[in-house]
N, C-alpha and C positions, 0 to 999 in steps of 0.2 A: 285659216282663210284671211287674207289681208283684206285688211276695207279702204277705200274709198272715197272721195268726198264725190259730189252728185252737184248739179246743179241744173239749173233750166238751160235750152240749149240759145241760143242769138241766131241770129242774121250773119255774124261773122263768122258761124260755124259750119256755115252751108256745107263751102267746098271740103273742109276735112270731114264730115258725116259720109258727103257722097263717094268720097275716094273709101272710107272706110266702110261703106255699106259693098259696095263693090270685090274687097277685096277681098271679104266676110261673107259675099255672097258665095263666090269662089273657091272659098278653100274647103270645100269640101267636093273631091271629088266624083260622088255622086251626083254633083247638082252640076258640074262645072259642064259638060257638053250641050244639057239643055237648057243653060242659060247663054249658053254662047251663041246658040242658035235663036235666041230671044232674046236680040240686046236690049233691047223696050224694058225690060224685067231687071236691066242691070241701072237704070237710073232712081234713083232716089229724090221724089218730089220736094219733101221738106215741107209740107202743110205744117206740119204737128210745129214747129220753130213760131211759126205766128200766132198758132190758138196755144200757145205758150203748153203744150202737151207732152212735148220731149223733154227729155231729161238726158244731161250726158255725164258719166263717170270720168273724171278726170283722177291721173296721179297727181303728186305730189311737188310737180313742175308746172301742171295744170294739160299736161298734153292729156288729147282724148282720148281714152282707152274701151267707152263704147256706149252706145243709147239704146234708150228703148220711148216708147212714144204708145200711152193708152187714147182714146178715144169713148166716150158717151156711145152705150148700145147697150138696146133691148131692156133697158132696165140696171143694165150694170157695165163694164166696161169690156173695150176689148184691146188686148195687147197686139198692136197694131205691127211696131219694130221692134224685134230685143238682135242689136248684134254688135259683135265684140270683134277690136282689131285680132285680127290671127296671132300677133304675138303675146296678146294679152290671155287667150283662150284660155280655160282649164287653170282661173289663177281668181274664182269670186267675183270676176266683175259684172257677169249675169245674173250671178245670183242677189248679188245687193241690189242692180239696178231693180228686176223680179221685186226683192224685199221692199225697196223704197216706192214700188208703184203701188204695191199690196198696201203698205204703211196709209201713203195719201190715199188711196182708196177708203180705205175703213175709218180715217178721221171725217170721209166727208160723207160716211152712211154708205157708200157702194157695198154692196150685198154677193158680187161675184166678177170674177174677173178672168174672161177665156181668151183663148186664140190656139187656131188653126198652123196648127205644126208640121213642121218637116216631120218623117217619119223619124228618121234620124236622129231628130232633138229630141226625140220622146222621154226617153230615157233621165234627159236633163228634166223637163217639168214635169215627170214625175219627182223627183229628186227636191226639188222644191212646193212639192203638194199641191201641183195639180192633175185633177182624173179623168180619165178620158169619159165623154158624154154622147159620143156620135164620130162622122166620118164627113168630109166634104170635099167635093171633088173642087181640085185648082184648075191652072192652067199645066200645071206640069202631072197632074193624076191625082189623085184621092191621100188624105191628111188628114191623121187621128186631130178631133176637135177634142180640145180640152179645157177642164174648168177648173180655177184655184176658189174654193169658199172662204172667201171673208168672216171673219166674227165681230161683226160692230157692234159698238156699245149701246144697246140698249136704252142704257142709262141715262140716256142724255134724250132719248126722245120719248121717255115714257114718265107719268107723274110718280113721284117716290111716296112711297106710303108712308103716314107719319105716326 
């Protein structure tokens, strides 16, 4: 698997997110007729860019190959965005991003980290160790809910015995 470097996403990265959110939404043609018919569903807000929450995989030229964006819930977080330009697909760039969210999650004590999947992706977070916990209907129909466990260190918030 090739790696990546990762960074936090800017203000200048809007338009290349939203073209790539779009294009990433698309290429999978089971989602392509109902999202066409819900163009609302094809724009990409960009909150996460200011509560500094995204994170984008860049190569080695620095072009963006794809983000993900966690968000504060329920006690632990929830993976808001994970998506990859189509030509990057099937090449680690989800799964690092995935890896590097799980990473800061656990240095900062987050205890679990879900999101509400295409059916289709299923397959992928499983693939990187997360289990399904329930079902939630969207706007396009019902999406295995799934959960990655964290193993935080302990260590660090409990007194060591001497």
């Amino acid at each position: 698997m090739a790696l990546y470097s990762t960074r936090l996403a800017t203000a200048g990265d809007l338009g290349v997110l939203r073209d790539l959110f779009r294009r990433s939404s698309l290429s999978n043609e089971n989602d392509r007729a109902s999202l066409s018919r819900s163009p609302e569903a094809l724009h990409w807000a960009g909150e996460g860019i200011a509560e500094r929450r995204t994170r984008v995989a860049v190569d080695a030229d620095g072009g963006i190959l794809g983000f993900a964006t966690v968000v504060d819930f329920e006690g632990g977080q929830e993976l808001e965005d994970l998506f990859v330009d189509p030509d990057a697909m099937r090449q680690g760039v989800a799964t690092q991003l995935v890896q590097e969210a799980a990473s800061e999650a656990t240095r900062s004590g987050v205890p679990w980290i879900e999101v509400t999947g295409n059916p289709h992706a299923a397959e992928f977070y499983a693939s990187v160790g997360f289990v399904r916990v329930g079902v939630e209907q969207t706007q396009f129909g019902r999406a295995p809910r799934l959960r990655l466990a964290l193993h935080t260190c302990r260590a660090q918030k409990e007194p060591r015995e001497s």
